[in-house]
N, CA, C and O atoms as a Tripos MOL2 file, in Angstrom:
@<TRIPOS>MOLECULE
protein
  244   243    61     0     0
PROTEIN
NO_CHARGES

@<TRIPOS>ATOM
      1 N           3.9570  -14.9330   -8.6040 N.3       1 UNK1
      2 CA          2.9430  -14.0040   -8.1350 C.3       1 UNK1
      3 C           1.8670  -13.9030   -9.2070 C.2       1 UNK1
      4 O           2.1390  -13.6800  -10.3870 O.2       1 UNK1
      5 N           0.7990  -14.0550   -8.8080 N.am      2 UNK2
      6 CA         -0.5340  -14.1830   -9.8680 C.3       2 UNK2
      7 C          -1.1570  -12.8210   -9.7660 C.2       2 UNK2
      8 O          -1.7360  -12.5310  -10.8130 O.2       2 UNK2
      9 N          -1.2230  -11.9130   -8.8640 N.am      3 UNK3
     10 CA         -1.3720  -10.4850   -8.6770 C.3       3 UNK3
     11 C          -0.7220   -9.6080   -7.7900 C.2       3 UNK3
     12 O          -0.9740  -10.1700   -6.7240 O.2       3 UNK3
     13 N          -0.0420   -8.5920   -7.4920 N.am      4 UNK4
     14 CA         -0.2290   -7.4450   -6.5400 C.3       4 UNK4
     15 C          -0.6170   -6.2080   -6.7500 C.2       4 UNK4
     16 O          -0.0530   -5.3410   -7.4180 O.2       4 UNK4
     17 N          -1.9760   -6.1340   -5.9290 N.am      5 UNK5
     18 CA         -2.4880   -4.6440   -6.3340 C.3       5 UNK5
     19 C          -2.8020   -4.1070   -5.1250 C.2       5 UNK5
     20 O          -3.4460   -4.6900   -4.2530 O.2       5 UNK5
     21 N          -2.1800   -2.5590   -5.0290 N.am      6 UNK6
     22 CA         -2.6160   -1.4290   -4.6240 C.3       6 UNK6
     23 C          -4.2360   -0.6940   -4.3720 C.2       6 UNK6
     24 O          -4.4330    0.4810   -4.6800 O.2       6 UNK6
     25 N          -5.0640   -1.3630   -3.9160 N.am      7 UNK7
     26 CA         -6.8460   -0.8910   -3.8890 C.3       7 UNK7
     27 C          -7.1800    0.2230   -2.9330 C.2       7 UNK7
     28 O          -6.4510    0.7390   -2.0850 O.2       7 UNK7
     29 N          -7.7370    0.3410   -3.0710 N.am      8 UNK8
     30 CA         -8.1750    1.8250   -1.6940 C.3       8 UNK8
     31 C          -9.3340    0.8470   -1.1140 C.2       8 UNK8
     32 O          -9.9450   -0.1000   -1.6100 O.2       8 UNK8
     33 N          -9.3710    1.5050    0.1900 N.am      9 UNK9
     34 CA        -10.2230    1.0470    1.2030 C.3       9 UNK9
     35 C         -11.2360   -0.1380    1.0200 C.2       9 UNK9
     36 O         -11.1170   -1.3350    1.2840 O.2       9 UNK9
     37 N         -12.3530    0.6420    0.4380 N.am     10 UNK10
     38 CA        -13.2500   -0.4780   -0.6880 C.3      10 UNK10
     39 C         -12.9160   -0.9430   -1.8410 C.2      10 UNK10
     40 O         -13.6850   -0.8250   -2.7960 O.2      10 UNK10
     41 N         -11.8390   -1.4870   -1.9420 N.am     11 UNK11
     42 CA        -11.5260   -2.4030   -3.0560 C.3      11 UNK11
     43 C         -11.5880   -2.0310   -4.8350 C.2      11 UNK11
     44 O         -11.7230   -2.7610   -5.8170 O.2      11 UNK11
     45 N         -11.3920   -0.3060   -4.6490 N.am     12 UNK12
     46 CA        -11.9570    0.8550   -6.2570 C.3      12 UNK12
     47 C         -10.5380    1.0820   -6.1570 C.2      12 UNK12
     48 O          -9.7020    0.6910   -5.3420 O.2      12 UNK12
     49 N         -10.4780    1.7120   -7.0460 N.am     13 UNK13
     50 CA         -8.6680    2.5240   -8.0490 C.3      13 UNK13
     51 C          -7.6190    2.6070   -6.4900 C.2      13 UNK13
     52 O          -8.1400    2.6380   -5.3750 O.2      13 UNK13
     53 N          -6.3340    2.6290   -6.6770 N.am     14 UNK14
     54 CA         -5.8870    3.5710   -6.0440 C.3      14 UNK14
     55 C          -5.6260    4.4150   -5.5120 C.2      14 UNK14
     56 O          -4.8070    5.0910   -6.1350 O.2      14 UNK14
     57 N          -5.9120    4.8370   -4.5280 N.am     15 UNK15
     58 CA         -5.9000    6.2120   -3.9680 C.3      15 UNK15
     59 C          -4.6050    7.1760   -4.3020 C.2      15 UNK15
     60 O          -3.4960    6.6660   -4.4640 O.2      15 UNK15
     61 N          -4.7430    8.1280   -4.3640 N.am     16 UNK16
     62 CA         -3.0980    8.9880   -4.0960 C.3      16 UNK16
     63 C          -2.3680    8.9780   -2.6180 C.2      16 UNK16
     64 O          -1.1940    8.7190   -2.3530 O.2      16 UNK16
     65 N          -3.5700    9.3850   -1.6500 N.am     17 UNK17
     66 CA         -3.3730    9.3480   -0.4350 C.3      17 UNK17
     67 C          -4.4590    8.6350    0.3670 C.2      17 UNK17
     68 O          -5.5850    8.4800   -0.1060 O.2      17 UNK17
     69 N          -4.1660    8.2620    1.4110 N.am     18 UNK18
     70 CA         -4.9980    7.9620    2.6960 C.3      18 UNK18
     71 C          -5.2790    6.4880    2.8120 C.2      18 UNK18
     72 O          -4.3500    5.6830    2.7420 O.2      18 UNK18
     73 N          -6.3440    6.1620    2.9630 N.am     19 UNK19
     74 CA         -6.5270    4.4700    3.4290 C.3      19 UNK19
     75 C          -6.3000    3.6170    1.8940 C.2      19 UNK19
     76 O          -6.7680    3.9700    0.8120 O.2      19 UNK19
     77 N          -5.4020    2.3480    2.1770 N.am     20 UNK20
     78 CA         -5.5970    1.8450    0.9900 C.3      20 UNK20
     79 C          -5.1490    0.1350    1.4580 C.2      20 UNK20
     80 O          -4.5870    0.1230    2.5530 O.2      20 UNK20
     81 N          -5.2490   -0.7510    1.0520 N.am     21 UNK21
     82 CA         -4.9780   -1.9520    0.9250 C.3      21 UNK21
     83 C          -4.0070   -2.4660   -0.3330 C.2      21 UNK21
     84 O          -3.8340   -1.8400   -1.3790 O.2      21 UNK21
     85 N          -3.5020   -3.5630   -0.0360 N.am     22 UNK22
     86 CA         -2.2590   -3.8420   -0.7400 C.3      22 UNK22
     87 C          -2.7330   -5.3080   -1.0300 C.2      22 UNK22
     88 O          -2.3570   -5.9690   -0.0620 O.2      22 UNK22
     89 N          -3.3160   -6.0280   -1.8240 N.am     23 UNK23
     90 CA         -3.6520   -7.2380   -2.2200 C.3      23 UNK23
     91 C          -2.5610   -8.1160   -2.7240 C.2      23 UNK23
     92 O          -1.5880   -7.5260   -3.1950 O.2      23 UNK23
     93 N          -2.5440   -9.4150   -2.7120 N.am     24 UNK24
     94 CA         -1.4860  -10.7420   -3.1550 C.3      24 UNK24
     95 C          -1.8210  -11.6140   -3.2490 C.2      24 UNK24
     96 O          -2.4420  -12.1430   -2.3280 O.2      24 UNK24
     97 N          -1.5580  -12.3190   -4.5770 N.am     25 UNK25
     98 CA         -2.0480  -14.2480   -4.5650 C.3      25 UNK25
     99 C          -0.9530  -14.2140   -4.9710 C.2      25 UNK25
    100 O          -0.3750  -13.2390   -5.4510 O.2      25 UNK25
    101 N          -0.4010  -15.6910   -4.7580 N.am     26 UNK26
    102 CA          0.6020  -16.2350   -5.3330 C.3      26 UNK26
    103 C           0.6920  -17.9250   -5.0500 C.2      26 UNK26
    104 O           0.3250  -18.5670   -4.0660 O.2      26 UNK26
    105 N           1.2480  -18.3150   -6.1560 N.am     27 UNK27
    106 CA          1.2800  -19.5990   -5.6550 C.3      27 UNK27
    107 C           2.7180  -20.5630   -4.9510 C.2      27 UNK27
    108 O           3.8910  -20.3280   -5.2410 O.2      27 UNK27
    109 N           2.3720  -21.3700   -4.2410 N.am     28 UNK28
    110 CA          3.7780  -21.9950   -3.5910 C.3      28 UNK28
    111 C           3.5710  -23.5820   -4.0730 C.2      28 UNK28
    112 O           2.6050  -24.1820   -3.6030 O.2      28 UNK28
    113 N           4.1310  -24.0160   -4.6580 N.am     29 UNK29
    114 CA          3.8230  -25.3360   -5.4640 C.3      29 UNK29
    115 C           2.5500  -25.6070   -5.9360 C.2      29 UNK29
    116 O           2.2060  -24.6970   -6.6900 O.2      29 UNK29
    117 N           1.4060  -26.7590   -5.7840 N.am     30 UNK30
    118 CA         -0.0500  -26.6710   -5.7140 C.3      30 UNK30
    119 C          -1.0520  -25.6150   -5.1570 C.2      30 UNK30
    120 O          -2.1530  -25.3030   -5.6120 O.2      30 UNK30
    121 N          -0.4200  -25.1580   -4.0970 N.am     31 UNK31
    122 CA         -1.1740  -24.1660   -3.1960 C.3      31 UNK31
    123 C          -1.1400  -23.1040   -3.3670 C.2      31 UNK31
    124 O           0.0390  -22.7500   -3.3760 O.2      31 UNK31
    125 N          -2.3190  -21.6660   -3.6490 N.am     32 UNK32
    126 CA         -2.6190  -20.6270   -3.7630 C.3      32 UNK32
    127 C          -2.8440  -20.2460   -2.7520 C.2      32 UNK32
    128 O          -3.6340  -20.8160   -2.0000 O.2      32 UNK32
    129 N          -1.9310  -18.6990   -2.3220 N.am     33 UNK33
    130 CA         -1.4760  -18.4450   -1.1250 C.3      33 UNK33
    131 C          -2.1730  -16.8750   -1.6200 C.2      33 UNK33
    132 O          -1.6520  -16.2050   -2.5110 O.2      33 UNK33
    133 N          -3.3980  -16.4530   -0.8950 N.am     34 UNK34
    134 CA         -3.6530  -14.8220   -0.6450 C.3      34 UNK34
    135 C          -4.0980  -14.4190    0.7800 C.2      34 UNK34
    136 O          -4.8340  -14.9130    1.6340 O.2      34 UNK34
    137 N          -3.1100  -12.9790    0.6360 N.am     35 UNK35
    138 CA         -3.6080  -12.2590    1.5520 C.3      35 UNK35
    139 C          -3.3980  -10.4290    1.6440 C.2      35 UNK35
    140 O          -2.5030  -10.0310    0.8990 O.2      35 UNK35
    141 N          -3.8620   -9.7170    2.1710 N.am     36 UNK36
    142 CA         -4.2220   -8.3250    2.2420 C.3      36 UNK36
    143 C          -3.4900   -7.4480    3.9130 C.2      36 UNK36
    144 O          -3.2360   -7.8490    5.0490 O.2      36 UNK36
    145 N          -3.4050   -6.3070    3.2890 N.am     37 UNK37
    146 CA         -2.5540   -5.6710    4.3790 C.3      37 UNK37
    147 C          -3.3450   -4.4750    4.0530 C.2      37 UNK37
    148 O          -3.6670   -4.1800    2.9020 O.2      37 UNK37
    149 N          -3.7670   -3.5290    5.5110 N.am     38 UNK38
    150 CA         -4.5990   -2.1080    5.1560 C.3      38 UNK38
    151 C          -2.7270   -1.5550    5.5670 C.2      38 UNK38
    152 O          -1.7670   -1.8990    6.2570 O.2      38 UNK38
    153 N          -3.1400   -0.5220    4.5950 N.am     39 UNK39
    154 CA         -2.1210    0.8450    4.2820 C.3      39 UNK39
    155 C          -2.7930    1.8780    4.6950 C.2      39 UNK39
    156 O          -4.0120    1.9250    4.8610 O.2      39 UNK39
    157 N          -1.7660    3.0020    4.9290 N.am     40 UNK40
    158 CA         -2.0890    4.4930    4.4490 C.3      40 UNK40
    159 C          -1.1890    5.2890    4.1580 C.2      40 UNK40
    160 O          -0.2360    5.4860    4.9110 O.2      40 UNK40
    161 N          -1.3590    5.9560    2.8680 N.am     41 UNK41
    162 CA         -0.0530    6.1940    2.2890 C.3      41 UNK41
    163 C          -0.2310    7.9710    1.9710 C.2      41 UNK41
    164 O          -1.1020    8.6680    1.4510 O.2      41 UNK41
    165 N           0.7200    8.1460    2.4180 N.am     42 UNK42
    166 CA          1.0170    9.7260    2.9290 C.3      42 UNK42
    167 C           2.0860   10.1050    2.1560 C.2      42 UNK42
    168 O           2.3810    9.5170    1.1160 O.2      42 UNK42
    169 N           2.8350   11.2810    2.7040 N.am     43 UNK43
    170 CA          3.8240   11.6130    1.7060 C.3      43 UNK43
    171 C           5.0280   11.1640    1.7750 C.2      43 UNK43
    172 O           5.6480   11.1970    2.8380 O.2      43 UNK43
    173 N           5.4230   10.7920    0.9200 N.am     44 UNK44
    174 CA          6.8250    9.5630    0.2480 C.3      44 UNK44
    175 C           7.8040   10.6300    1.3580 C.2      44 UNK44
    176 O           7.6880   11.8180    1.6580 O.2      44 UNK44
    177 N           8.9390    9.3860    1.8290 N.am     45 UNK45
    178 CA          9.9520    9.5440    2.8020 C.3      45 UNK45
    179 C          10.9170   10.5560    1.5710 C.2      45 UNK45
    180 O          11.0730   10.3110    0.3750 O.2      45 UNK45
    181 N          11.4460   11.7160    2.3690 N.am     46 UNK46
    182 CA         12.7900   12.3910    1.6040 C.3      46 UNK46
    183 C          11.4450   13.5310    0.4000 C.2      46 UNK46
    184 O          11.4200   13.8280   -0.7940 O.2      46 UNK46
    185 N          10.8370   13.7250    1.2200 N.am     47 UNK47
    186 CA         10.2800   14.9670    0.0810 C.3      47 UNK47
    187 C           9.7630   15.9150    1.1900 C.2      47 UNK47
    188 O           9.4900   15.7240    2.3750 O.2      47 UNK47
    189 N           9.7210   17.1030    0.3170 N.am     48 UNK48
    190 CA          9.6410   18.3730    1.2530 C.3      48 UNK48
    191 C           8.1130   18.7370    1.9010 C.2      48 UNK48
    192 O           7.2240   18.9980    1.0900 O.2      48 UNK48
    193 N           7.8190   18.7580    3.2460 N.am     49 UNK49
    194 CA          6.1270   18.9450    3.7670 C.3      49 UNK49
    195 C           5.7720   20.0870    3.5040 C.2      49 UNK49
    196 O           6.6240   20.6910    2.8520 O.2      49 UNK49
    197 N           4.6740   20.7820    3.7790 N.am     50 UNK50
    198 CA          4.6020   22.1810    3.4790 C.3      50 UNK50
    199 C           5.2970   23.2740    4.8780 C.2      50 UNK50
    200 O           4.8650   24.4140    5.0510 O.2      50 UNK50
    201 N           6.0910   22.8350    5.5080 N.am     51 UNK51
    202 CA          7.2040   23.3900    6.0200 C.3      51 UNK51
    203 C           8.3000   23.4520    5.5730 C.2      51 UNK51
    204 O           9.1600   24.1640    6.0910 O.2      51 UNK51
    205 N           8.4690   22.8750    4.7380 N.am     52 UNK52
    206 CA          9.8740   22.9370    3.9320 C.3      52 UNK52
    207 C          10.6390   21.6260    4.2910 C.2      52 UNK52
    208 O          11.1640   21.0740    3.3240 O.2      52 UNK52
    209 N          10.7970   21.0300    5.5020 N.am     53 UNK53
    210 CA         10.9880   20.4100    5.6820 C.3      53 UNK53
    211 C          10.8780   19.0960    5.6290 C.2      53 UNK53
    212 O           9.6820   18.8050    5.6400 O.2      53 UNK53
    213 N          11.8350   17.7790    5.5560 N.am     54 UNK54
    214 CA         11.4830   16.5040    5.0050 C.3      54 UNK54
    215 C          10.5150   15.7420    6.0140 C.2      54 UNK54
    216 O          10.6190   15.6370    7.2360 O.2      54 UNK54
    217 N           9.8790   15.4130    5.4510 N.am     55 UNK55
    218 CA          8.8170   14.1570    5.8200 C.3      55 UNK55
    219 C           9.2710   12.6780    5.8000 C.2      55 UNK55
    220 O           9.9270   12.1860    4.8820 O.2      55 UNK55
    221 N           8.8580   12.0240    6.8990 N.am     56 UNK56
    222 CA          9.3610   10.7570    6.8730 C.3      56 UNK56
    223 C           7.7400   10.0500    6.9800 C.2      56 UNK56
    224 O           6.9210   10.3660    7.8430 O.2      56 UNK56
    225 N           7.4830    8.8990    5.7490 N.am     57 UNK57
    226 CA          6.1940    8.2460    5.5500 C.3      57 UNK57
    227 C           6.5740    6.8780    7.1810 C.2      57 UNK57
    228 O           7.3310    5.9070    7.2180 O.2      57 UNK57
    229 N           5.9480    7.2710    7.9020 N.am     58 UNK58
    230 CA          5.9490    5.9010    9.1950 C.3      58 UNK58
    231 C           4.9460    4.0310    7.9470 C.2      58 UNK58
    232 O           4.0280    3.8750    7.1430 O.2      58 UNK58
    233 N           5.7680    3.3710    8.4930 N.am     59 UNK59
    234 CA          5.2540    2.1340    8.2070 C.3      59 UNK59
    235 C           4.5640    1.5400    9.1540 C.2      59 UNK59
    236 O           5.1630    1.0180   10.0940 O.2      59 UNK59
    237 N           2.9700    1.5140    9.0600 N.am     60 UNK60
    238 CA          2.1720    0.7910    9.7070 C.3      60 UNK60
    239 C           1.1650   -0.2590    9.2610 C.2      60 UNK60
    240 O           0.1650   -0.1700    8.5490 O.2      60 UNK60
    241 N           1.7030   -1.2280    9.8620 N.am     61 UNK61
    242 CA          1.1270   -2.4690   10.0680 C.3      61 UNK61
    243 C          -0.2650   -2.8930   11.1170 C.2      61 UNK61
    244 O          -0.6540   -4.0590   11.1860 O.2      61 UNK61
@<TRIPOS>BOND
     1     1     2 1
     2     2     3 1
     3     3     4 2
     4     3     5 am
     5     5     6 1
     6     6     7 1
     7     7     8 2
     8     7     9 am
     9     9    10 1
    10    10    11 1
    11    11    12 2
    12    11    13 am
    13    13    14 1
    14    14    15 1
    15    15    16 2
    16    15    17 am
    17    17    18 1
    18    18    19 1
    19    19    20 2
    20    19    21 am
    21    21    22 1
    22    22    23 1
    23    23    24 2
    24    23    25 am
    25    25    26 1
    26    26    27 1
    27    27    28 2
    28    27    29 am
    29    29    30 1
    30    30    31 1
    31    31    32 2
    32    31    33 am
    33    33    34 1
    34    34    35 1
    35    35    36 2
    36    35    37 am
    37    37    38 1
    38    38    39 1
    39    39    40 2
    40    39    41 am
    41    41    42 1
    42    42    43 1
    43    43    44 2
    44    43    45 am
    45    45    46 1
    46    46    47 1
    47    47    48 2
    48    47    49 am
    49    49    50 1
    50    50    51 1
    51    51    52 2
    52    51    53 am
    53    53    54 1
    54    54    55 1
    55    55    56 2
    56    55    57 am
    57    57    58 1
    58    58    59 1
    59    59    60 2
    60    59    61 am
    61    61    62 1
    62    62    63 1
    63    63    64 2
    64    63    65 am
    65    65    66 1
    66    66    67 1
    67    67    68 2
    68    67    69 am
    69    69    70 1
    70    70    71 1
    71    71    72 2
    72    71    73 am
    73    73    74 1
    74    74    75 1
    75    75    76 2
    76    75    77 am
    77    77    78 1
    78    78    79 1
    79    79    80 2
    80    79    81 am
    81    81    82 1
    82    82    83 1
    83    83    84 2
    84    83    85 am
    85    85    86 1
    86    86    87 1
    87    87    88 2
    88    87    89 am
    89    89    90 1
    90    90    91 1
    91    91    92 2
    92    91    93 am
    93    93    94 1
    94    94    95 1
    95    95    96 2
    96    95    97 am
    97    97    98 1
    98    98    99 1
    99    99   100 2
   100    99   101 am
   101   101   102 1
   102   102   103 1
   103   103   104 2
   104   103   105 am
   105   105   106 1
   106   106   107 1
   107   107   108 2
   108   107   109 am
   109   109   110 1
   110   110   111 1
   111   111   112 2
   112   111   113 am
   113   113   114 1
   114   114   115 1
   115   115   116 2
   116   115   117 am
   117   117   118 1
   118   118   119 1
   119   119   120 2
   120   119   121 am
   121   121   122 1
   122   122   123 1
   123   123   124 2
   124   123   125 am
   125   125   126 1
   126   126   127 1
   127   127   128 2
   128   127   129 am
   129   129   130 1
   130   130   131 1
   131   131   132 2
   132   131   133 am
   133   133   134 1
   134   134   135 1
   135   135   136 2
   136   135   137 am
   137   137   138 1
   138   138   139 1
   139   139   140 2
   140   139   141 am
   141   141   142 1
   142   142   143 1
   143   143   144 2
   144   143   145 am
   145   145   146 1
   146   146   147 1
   147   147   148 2
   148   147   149 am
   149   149   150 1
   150   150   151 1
   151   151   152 2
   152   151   153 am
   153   153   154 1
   154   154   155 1
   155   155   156 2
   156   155   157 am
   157   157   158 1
   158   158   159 1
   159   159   160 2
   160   159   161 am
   161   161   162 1
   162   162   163 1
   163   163   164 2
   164   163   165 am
   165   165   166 1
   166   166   167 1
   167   167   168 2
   168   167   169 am
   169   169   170 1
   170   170   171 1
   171   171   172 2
   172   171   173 am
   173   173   174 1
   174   174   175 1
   175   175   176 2
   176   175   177 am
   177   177   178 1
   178   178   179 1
   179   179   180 2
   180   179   181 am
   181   181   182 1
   182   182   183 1
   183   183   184 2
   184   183   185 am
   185   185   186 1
   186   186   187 1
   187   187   188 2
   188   187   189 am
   189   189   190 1
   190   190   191 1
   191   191   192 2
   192   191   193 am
   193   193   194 1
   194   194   195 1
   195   195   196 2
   196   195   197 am
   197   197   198 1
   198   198   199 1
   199   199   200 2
   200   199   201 am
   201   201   202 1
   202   202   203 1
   203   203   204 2
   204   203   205 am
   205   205   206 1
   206   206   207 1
   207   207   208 2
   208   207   209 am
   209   209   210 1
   210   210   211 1
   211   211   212 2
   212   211   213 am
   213   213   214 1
   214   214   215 1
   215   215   216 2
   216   215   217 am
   217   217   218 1
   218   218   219 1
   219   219   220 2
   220   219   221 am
   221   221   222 1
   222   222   223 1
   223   223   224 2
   224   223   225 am
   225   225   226 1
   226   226   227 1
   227   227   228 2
   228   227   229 am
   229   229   230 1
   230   230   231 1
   231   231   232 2
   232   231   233 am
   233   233   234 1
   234   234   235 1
   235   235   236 2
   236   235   237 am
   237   237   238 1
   238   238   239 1
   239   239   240 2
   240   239   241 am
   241   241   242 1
   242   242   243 1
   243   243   244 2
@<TRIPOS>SUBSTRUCTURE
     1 UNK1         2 RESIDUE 1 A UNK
     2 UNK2         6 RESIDUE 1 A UNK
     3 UNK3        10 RESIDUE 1 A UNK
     4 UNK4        14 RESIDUE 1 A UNK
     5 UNK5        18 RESIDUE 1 A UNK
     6 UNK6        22 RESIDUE 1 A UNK
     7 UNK7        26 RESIDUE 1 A UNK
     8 UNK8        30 RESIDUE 1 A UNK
     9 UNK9        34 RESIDUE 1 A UNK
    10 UNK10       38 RESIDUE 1 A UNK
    11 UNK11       42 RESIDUE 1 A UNK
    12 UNK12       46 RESIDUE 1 A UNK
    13 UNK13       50 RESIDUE 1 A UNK
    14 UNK14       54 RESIDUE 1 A UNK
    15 UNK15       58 RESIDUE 1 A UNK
    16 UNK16       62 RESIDUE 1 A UNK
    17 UNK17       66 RESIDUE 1 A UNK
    18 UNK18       70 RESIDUE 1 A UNK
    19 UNK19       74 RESIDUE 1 A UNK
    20 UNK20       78 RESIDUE 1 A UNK
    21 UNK21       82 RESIDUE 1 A UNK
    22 UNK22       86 RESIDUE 1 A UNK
    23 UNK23       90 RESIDUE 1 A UNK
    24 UNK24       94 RESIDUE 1 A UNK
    25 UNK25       98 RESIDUE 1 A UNK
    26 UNK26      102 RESIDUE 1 A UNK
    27 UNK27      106 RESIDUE 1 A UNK
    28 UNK28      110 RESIDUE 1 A UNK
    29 UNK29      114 RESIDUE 1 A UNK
    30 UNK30      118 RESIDUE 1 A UNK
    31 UNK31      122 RESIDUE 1 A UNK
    32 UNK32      126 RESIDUE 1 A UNK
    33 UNK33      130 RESIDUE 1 A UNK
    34 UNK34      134 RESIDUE 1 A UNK
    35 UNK35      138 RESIDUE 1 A UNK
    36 UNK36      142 RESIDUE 1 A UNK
    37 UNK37      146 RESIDUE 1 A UNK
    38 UNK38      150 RESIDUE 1 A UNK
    39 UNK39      154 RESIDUE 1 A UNK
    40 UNK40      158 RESIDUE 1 A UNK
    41 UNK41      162 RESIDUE 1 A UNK
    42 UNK42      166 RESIDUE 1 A UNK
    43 UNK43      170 RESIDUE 1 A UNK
    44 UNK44      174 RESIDUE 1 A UNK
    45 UNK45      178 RESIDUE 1 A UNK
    46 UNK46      182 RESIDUE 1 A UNK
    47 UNK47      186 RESIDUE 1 A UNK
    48 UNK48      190 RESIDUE 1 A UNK
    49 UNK49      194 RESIDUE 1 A UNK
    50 UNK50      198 RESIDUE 1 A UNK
    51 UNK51      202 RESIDUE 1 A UNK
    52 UNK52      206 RESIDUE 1 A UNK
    53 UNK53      210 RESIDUE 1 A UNK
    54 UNK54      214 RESIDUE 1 A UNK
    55 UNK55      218 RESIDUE 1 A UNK
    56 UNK56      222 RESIDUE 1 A UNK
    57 UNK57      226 RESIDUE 1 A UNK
    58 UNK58      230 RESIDUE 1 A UNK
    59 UNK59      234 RESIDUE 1 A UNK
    60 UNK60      238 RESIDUE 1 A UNK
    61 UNK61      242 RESIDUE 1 A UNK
């Protein structure tokens, strides 16, 4: 793996929350392999919402 980074929307820092992209190069023998996935990252699965209750983060693709 030659990078994986975490970018927000437009391609600046990390976000804490909300729209973000997930960047990757890597190589597979000769060939340099990249590609990008949009995120949005909410509150981590198994922590308490402001109901008290646990939150489950959904995975979307």
């Amino acid at each position: 793996v030659d990078y994986l980074e975490l970018r927000d929307a437009g391609l600046g820092p990390a976000p804490a929350h909300g729209s973000a992209r997930l960047l990757v190069a890597a190589r597979l023998g000769i060939t340099r392999l990249l590609d990008n996935i949009e995120m949005q990252i909410e509150t981590p699965a198994g922590t308490a919402g402001p109901d008290g209750q646990y939150a489950q983060s959904p995975w979307r693709n």
